[in-house]
C-alpha positions as CSV (number, residue, x, y, z in Angstrom):
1,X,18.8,5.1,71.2
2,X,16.7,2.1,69.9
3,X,14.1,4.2,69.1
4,X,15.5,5.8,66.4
5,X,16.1,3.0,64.3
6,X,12.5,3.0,63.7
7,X,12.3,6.6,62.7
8,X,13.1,7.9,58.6
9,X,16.7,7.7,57.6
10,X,18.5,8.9,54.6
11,X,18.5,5.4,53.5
12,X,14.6,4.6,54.1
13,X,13.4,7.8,52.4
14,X,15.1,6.9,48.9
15,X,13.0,3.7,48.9
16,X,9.6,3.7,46.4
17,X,7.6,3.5,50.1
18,X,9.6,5.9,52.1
19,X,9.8,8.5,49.8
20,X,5.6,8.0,48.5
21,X,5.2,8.3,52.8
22,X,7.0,11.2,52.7
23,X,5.4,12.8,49.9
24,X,2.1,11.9,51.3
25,X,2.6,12.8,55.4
26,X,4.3,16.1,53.9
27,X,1.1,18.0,52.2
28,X,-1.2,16.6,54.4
29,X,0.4,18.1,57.5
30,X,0.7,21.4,56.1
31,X,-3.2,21.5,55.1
32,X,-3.7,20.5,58.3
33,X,-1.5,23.1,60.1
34,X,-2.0,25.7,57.5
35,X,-6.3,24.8,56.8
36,X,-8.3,24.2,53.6
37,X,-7.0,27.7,52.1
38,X,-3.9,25.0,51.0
39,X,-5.9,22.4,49.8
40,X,-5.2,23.3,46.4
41,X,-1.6,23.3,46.7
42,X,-1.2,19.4,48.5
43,X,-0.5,18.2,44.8
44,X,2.0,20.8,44.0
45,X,4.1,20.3,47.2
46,X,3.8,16.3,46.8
47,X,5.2,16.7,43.5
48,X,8.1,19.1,44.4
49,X,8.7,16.6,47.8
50,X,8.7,13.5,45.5
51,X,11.0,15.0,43.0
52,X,13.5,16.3,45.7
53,X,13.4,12.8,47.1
54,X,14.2,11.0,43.7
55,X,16.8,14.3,43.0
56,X,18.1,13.0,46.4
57,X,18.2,9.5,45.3
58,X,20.6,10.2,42.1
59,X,23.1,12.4,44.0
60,X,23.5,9.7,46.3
61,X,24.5,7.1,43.6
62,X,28.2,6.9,44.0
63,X,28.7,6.2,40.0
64,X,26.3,8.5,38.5
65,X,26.1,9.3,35.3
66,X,23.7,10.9,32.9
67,X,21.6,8.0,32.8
68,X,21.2,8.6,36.2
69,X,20.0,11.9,36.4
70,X,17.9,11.3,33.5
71,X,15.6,8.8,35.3
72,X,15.4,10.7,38.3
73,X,12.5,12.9,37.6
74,X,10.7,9.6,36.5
75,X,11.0,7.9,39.3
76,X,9.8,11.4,41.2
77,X,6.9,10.8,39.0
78,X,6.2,7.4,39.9
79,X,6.9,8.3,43.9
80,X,4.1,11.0,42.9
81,X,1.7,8.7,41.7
82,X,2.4,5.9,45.1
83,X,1.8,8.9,47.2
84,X,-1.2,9.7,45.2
85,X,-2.7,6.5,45.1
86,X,-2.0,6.5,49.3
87,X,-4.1,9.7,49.5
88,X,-7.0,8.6,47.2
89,X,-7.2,5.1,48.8
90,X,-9.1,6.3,52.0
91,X,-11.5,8.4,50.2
92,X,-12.2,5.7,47.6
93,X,-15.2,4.2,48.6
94,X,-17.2,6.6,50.3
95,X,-18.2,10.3,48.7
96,X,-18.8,12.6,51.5
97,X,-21.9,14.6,51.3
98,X,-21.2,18.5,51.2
99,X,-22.7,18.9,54.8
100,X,-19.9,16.1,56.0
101,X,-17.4,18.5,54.6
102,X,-18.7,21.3,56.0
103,X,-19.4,20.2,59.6
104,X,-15.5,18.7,59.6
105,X,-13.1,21.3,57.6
106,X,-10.1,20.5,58.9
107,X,-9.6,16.7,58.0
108,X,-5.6,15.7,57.6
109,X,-6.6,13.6,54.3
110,X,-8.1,15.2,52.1
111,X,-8.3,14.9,48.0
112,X,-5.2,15.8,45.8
113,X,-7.8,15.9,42.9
């Protein structure tokens, strides 16, 4: 069973780079499952995964208060933007040409933007 130490846990995912993996591997597997007809909805479902995950976050806080619950959504913002930044960092330097994107239409990255 060593090998699932290595795998996401509860306590992994409510870290800033768990939960901005999860927000990232999330969309991007479902445009690649579902095809580019979703492209346009990988932002939306990164921002509802990212929010969950900070929602998750505060409900696991054993002395929450309403402090708490008020910063949650910010931080679901802030996994948003790490996940963002994840996604935008292998297209950053290179521009592919419209034949590129055409000859390969399935890619698992592709821009949130």
């Amino acid at each position: 069973m060593g090998n699932l130490d290595s795998l996401f846990t509860i306590t992994s995912l409510v870290t800033l780079q768990g939960a901005a993996g999860i927000a990232w591997f999330v969309p991007n597997t479902l445009g690649w499952l579902i095809g580019s007809g979703f492209d346009k909805a990988r932002k939306w479902v990164a921002l509802v995964v990212a929010l969950g995950l900070a929602f998750l976050a505060a409900g696991l806080v054993p002395d929450s208060d309403v402090l708490t619950w008020v910063i949650a959504p910010i931080n679901g913002l802030l996994i948003f933007a790490t996940a963002m930044g994840i996604n935008q960092f292998p297209a950053q330097n290179r521009q592919p040409s419209q034949t590129t994107v055409a000859q390969n239409q399935q890619r698992f990255i592709n821009s949130w933007a």
